[in-house]
Every structure is written in C-alpha cells, then in structure tokens.
FITORDO-317190 format. One line per 8 residues: number of its first residue (from 0); their letters; for each residue x negated, y, z negated of N, C-alpha, C, O. Coordinates in steps of 0.1 Angstrom, whole numbers. Layout:
FITORDO-317190
NUM	A	X:Y:Z:X:Y:Z:X:Y:Z:X:Y:Z ~ ... .
This chain:
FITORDO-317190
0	XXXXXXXX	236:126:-116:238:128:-101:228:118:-94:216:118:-96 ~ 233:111:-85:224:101:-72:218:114:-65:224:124:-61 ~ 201:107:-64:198:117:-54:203:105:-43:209:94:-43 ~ 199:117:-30:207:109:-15:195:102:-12:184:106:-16 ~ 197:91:-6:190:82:0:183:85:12:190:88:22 ~ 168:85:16:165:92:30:169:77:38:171:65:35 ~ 170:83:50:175:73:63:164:76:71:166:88:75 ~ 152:71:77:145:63:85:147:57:98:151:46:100 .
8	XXXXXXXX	144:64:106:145:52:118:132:42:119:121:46:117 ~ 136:30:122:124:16:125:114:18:138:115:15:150 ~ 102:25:128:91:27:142:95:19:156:96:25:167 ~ 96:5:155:100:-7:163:111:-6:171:112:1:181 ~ 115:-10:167:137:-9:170:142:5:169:146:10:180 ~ 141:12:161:145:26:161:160:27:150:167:36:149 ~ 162:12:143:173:8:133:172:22:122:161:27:121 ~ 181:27:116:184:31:103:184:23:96:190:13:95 .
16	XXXXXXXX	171:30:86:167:22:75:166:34:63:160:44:64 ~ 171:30:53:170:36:39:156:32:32:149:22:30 ~ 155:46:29:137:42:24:140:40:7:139:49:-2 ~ 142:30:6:142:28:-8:132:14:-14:130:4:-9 ~ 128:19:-27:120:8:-34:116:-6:-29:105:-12:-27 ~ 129:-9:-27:133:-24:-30:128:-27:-14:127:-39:-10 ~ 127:-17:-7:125:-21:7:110:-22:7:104:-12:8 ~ 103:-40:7:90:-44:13:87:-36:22:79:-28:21 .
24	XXXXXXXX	96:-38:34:93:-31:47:89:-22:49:77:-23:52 ~ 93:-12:48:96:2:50:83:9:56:73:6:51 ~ 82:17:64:99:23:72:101:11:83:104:13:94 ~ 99:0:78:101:-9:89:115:-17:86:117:-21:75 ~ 125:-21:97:137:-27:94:136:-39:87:144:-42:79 ~ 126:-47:91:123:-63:85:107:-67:86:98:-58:87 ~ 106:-77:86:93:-80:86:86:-85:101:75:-87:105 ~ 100:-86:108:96:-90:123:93:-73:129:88:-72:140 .
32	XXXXXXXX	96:-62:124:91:-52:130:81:-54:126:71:-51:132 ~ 82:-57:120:63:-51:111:55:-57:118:45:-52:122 ~ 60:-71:121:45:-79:122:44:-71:143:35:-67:150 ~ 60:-72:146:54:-69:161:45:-53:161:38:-50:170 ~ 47:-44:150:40:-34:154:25:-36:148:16:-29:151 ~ 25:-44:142:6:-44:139:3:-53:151:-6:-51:159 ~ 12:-64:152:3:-70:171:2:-58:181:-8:-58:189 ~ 10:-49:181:8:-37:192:-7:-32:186:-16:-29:194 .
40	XXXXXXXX	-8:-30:175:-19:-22:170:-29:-29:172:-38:-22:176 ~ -31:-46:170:-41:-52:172:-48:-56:185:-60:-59:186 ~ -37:-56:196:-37:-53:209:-41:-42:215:-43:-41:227 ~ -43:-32:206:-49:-20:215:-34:-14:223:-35:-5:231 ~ -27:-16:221:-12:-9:227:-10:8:222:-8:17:229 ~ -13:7:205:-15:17:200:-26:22:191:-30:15:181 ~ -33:34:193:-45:38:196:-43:53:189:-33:61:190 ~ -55:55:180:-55:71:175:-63:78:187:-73:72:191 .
48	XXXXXXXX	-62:90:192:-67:97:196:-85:103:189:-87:102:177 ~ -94:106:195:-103:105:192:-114:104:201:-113:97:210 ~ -129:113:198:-137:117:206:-144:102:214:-147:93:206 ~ -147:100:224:-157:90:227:-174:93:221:-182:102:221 ~ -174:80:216:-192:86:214:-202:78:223:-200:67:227 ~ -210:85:225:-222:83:230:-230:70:225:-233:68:214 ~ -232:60:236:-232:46:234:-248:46:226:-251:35:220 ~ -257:57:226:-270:57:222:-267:60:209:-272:53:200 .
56	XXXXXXXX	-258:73:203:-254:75:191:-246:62:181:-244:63:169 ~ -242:49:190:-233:40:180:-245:32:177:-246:26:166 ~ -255:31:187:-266:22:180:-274:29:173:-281:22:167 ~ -276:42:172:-283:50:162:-279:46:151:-288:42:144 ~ -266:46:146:-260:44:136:-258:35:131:-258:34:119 ~ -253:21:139:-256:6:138:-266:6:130:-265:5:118 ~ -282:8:138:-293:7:129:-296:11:111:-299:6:100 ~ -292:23:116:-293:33:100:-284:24:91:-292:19:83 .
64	XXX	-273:21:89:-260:16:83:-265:1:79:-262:-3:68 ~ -274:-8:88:-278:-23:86:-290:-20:79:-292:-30:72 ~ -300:-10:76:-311:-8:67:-308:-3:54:-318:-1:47 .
C-alpha cells in the first residue's frame, strides 16, 4: 500500500507542494522561494517574538561570554 503523500502549501507563494524526499526545497515550492524568504528573514521582515532586554544586561553578558 502507498502511503498518501502530504500536500504543503509554499510559505512564499502559498503553491501545493508535496513534501517528499526528493524535494531539496521543501516546504518551499523552488529555490526562488527559498532564497526570497530567507531575504525577508535577513531583512528583519520576519521576526520571532521575544522579550526586549535591558541594554545593561546585553553588555553584562557580552563581557562574561568574551572572558
């Protein structure tokens, strides 16, 4: 028996894409999704949620981390 193939939409495009093996991509339709969604990522477009810290606490830890 075939198991069924899952179907995917393309973070990007929103294309049906089969998530199989053979797919480099995945879950991305091609490689031009791909690369446009890591430029959004690298752009700061998309962003994890997350506490702000305290600008005395990042150099607290800067220091500790470089010794």
């Amino acid at each position: 028996m075939a198991k069924k193939d899952l179907i995917v939409a393309c973070p990007t495009c929103q294309k049906s894409v089969a998530w199989l093996e053979s797919n480099q991509d995945k879950p991305f339709c091609s490689k031009r999704c791909k690369l446009i969604d890591l430029g959004e990522w690298a752009s700061e477009l998309h962003k994890i949620a997350g506490q702000t810290l305290d600008p005395e606490t990042v150099t607290q830890l800067a220091k500790e981390t470089s010794d």
